[in-house]
N, C-alpha and C positions, 0 to 999 in steps of 0.2 A: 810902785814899791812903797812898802812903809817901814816905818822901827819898831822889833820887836821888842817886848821889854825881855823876852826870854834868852834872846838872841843880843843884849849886853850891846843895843846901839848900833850892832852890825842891821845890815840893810837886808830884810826876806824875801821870798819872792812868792805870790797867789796862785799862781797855774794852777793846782791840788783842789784849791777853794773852788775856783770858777768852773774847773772840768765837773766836780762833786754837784755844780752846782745846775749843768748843763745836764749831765744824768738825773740827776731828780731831775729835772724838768721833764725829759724824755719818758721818766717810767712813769710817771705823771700821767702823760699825753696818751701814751699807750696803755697804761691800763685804763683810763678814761674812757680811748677811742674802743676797747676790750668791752668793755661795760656800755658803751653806747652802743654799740654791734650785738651785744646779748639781748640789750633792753628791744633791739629793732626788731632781732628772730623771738626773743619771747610775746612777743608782740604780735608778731605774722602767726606765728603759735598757737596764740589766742583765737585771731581770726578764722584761723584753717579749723581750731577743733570747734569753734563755734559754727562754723559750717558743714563741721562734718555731723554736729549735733543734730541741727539743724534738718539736713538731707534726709539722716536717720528717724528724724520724725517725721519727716513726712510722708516717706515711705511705710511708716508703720502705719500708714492711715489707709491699707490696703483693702481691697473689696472682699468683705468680712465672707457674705455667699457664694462668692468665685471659690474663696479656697475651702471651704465648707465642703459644698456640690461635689466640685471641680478638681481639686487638690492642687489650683493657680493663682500665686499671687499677682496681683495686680493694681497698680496706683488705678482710680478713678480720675484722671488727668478732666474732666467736666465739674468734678465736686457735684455730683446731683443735679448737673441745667442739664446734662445734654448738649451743651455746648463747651467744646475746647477750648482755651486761653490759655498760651504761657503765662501772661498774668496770675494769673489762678495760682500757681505752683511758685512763683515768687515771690508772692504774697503770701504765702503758708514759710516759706522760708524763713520773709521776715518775722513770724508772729513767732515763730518757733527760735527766734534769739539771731537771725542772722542779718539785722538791718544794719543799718550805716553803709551800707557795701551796694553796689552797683553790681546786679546778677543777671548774666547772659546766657541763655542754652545754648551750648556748641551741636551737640546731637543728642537724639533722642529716636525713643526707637520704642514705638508699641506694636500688641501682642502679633495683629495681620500684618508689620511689615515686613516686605523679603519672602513671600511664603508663608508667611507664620511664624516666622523662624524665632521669637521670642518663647511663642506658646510651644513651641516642638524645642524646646530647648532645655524651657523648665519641665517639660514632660519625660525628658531623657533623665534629667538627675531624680526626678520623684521617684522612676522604677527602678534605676540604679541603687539608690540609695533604700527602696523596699523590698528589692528581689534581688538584687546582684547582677552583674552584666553576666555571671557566670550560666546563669540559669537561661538568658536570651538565647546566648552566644550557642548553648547544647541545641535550641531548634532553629540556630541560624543552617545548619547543616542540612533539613529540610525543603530551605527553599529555594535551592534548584530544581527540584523535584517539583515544585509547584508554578514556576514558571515552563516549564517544557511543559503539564500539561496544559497550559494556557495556550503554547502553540498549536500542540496536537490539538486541541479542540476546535481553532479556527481551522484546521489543516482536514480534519472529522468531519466537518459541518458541509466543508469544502467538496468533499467524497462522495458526501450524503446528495448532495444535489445532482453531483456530476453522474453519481450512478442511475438515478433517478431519471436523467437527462437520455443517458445510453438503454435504457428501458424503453424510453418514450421513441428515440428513436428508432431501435431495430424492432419496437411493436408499429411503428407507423410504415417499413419499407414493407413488413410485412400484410399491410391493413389488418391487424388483427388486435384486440386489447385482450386482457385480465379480467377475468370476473369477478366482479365486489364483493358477491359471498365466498367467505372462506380464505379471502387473500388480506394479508397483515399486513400488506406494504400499501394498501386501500383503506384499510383500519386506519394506521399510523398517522397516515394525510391526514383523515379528518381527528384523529386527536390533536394533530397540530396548530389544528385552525380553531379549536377550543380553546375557550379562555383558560389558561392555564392552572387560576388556583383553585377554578373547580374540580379539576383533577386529584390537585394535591394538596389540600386543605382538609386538615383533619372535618372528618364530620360534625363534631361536638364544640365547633369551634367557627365564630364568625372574624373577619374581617375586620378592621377600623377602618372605619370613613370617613376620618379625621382628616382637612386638608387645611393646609399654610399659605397665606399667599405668598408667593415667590418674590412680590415685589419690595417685601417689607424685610427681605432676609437681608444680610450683612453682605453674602458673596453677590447680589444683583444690584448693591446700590454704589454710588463713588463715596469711596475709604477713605479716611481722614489717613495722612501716612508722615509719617516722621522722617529725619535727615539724619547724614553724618553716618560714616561706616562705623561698626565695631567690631571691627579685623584683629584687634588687640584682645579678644573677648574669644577665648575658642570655643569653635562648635562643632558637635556630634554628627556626619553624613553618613550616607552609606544605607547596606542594607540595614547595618543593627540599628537604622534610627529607625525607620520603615518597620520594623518587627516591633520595635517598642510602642511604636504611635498606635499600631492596632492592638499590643496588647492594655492599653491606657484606654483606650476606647471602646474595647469589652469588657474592661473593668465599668467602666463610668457611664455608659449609657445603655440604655435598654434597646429591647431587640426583641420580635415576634414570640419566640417560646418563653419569655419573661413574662408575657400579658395573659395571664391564667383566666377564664371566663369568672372567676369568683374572686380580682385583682381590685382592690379598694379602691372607690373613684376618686378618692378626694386629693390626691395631688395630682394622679395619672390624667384626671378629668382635666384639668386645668392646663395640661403639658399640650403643644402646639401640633406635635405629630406621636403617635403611641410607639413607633420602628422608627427608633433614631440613628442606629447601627446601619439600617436596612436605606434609611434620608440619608447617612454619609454616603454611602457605595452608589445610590444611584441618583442622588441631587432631584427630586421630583415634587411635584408641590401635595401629591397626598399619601398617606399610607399606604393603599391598593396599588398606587403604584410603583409604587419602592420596593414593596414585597414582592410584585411581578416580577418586575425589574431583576433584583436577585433570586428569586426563581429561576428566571428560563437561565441566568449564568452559573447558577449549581446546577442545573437539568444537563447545562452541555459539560458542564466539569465534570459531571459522574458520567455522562455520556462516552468521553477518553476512556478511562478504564472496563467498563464495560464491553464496548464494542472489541475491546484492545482482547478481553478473556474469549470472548465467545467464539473469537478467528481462531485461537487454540485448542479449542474443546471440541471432540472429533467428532463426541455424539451429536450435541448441539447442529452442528455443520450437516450432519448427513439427517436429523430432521427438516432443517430448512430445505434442502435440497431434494429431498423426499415431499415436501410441499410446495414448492418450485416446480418439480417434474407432475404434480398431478393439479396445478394452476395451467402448465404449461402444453399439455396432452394433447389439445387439440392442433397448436401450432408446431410442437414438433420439431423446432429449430433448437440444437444446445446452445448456442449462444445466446439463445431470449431465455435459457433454463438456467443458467450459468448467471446470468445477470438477476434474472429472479429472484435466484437464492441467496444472492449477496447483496437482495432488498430487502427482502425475510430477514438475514441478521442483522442488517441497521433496524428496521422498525423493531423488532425483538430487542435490543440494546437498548432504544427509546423507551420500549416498554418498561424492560428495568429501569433507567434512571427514573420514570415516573415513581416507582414503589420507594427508589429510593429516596424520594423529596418524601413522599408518604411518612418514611420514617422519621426522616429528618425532622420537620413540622410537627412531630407529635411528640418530637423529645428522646426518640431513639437514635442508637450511633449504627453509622454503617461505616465497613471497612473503605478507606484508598484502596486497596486492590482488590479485586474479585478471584473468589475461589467457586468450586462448586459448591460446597456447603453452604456458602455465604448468598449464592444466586438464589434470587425468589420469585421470578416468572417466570410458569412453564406456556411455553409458546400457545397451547389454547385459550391461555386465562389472558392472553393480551388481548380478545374481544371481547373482554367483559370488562374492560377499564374503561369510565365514566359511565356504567349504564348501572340500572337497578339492581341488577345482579350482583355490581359489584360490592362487597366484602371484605376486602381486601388492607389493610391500614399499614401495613408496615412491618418487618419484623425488626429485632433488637441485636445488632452486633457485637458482645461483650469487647471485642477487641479493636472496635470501629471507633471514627469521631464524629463527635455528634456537629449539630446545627451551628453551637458557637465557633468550634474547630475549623469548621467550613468557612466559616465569617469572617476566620482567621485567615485565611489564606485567600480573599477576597478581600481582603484589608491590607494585604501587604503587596498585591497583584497592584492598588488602586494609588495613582501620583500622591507622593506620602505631599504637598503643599496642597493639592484639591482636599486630600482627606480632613486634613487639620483646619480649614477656611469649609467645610462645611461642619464641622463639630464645633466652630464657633459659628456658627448660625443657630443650634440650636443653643447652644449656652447660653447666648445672648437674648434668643426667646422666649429660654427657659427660666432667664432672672426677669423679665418682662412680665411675664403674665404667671407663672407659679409664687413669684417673691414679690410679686408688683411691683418692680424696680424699673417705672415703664421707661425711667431717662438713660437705662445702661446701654451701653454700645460699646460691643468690643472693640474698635478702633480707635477709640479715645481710652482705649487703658496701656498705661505707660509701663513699659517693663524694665527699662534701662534708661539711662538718664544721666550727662555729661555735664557739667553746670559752668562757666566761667566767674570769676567773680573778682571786682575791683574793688581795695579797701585805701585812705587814706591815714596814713601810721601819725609822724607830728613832722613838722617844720616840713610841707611840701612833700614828703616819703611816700610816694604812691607803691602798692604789691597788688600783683594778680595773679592767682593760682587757680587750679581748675581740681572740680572734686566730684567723681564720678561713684554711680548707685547702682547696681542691678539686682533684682532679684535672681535665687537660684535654687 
């Protein structure tokens, strides 16, 4: 207690004082500890957007001719050796303003890992975002129609043998064969056993015999591969990614009827295979044999619908059978005539699909289904395929698809992570040897990227946040 003078000697009492005096102190403390908690998160603040700065530049140091060519972005995770180091990438971090800090990869993830599933990722948003899923999704309706004939055509081919087989053997209980002249199912054989693109290779037009070694491609050697899922990251399956991947792949790489004989050497020259479409679909170390390759698989694709018209066409049926029965005259069994004439329409079918690679290959469309208008071998003219006689190139189907169409559906027939790990095999040979970028390797390009990072604030405050990049 003390005496006030206001209070006339009487005795006062402090409580007022002290309590007043205990609150300041408190709002003191707390706005203090307010102000020290802001100064920490301004702080972390600072760090996080210096790292976000950071990431952001390094990422933008993406592979200027991937996205040019290609329309992919891609970190060069080697910087030009050829050799991968996370070092590499932390040290671009720091230079780019993000030092003082201890920086860890949590996961990371380039273009071939998982499939490809970076490169088939960003491939989905580049068509989405230039065409619309709307536009896919109309010939996503298509390809059921293009897998059932992928059955039937093993199921066709299947037919072809086994009738061939029942031939063979009701002509051997009989001792009796077929005569070469005049019989199409005797023709057919030996067209079979013909190299095929002498068949159907326009005339006016030669081959590349351009070959790759196989050992130097990306899909034949061990891949540099990254860690850490990105589950949090969604991605596109299904068929619409399969339709997109080949339509990105007929956009961006060349293909046999692109290679015009009067086609300028000077980058074409330099490119490692000239049918790069034709290297996705069949993985083979030369052009000749890539183009065979899809060859004989359009020969039996058009093969289906062919053979599928000619069983309904009555004329059709009763000339084979008219030529069956005067193949068959001297043996005189209906069941060797019967079986004849259902040789006659497979080799007749063959013979079509041959006219129809004819067309194809020279740039004309033929229809999916056969009509009779649209049929172009009459059963005589199928012995004058491959000989001097023939004449014959192709006709033009105004309402048919042409060669790339076909490619198209070869393309989405074909394991959509094979397709995509052989279109970086040529991308990566193609920045090689066209762009002389001999140290690029798609498996050290980084597409997504998880970063950990440890900073020290003041008095002991240690923070770690983690700051993730992907291209899209």
């Amino acid at each position: 207690m003390r005496v006030c003078g206001k209070c006339q000697g009487r005795m006062c009492r402090g409580e007022v004082t002290a309590f007043l005096s205990l609150i300041f102190i408190l709002l003191v403390a707390f706005i203090g500890g307010i102000m020290e908690s802001a100064s920490i998160q301004l702080a972390k603040n600072y760090r996080r957007a210096d790292t976000d700065r950071a990431m952001e530049s390094v990422f933008a140091e993406y592979q200027k001719e991937l996205l040019e060519e290609y329309d992919i972005f891609a970190l060069d995770g080697s910087y030009e050796t050829g050799q991968y180091g996370e070092q590499n990438i932390i040290d671009r971090l720091t230079y780019y303003g993000a030092g003082s800090m201890e920086h860890e990869l949590e996961r990371i993830q380039f273009l071939t890992d998982r499939g490809c599933l970076g490169f088939c990722s960003q491939i989905s948003a580049y068509m989405e975002h230039k065409y619309g899923l709307n536009v896919m999704k109309d010939m996503l309706g298509m390809t059921s129609v293009w897998g059932q004939q992928e059955e039937k055509a093993e199921s066709y081919a299947r037919e072809d043998q086994a009738c061939q087989d029942r031939l063979d053997e009701l002509l051997s209980e009989k001792g009796g064969e077929l005569p070469d002249e005049g019989n199409p199912i005797a023709y057919a054989g030996q067209l079979k056993k013909s190299p095929i693109l002498s068949l159907v290779v326009p005339k006016d037009r030669t081959v590349s015999e351009k070959r790759v070694d196989c050992q130097e491609l990306l899909s034949a050697r061990e891949r540099n591969t990254g860690y850490g899922e990105f589950a949090d990251v969604g991605e596109e399956t299904g068929n619409l990614s399969s339709l997109i991947l080949g339509e990105y792949l007929l956009e961006h790489f060349t293909r046999f009827t692109d290679n015009t004989p009067d086609a300028s050497p000077d980058a074409d020259g330099r490119r490692p295979v000239m049918y790069e479409v034709e290297y996705i679909l069949a993985g083979k170390g030369s052009d000749r044999e890539n183009l065979e390759s899809v060859v004989k698989k359009l020969l039996l694709m058009r093969f289906v619908p062919n053979y599928t018209y000619i069983q309904t066409d009555s004329e059709m049926r009763a000339e084979a059978e008219s030529m069956a029965l005067t193949l068959c005259t001297l043996l005189a069994v209906p069941a060797i005539t019967e079986a004849a004439a259902q040789g006659i329409l497979l080799a007749w079918a063959y013979g079509e699909s041959v006219m129809d690679l004819r067309s194809l290959l020279k740039g004309n469309k033929v229809p999916l289904i056969k009509t009779k208008e649209s049929w172009q071998l009459q059963l005589p003219k199928l012995f004058t395929l491959g000989t001097e006689e023939d004449r014959s190139e192709g006709r033009d189907a105004e309402n048919g698809l042409d060669y790339s169409e076909y490619l198209r559906i070869l393309l989405f027939l074909t394991k959509k992570d094979t397709a995509a790990l052989r279109a970086l095999d040529i991308i990566e040979q193609n920045l090689r040897k066209v762009h002389g970028q001999t140290y690029f390797r798609a498996d050290l390009c980084v597409s997504r990227l998880e970063m950990k990072s440890v900073c020290s604030l003041r008095r002991g405050i240690r923070y770690d946040f983690k700051t993730y990049y992907g291209y899209r």
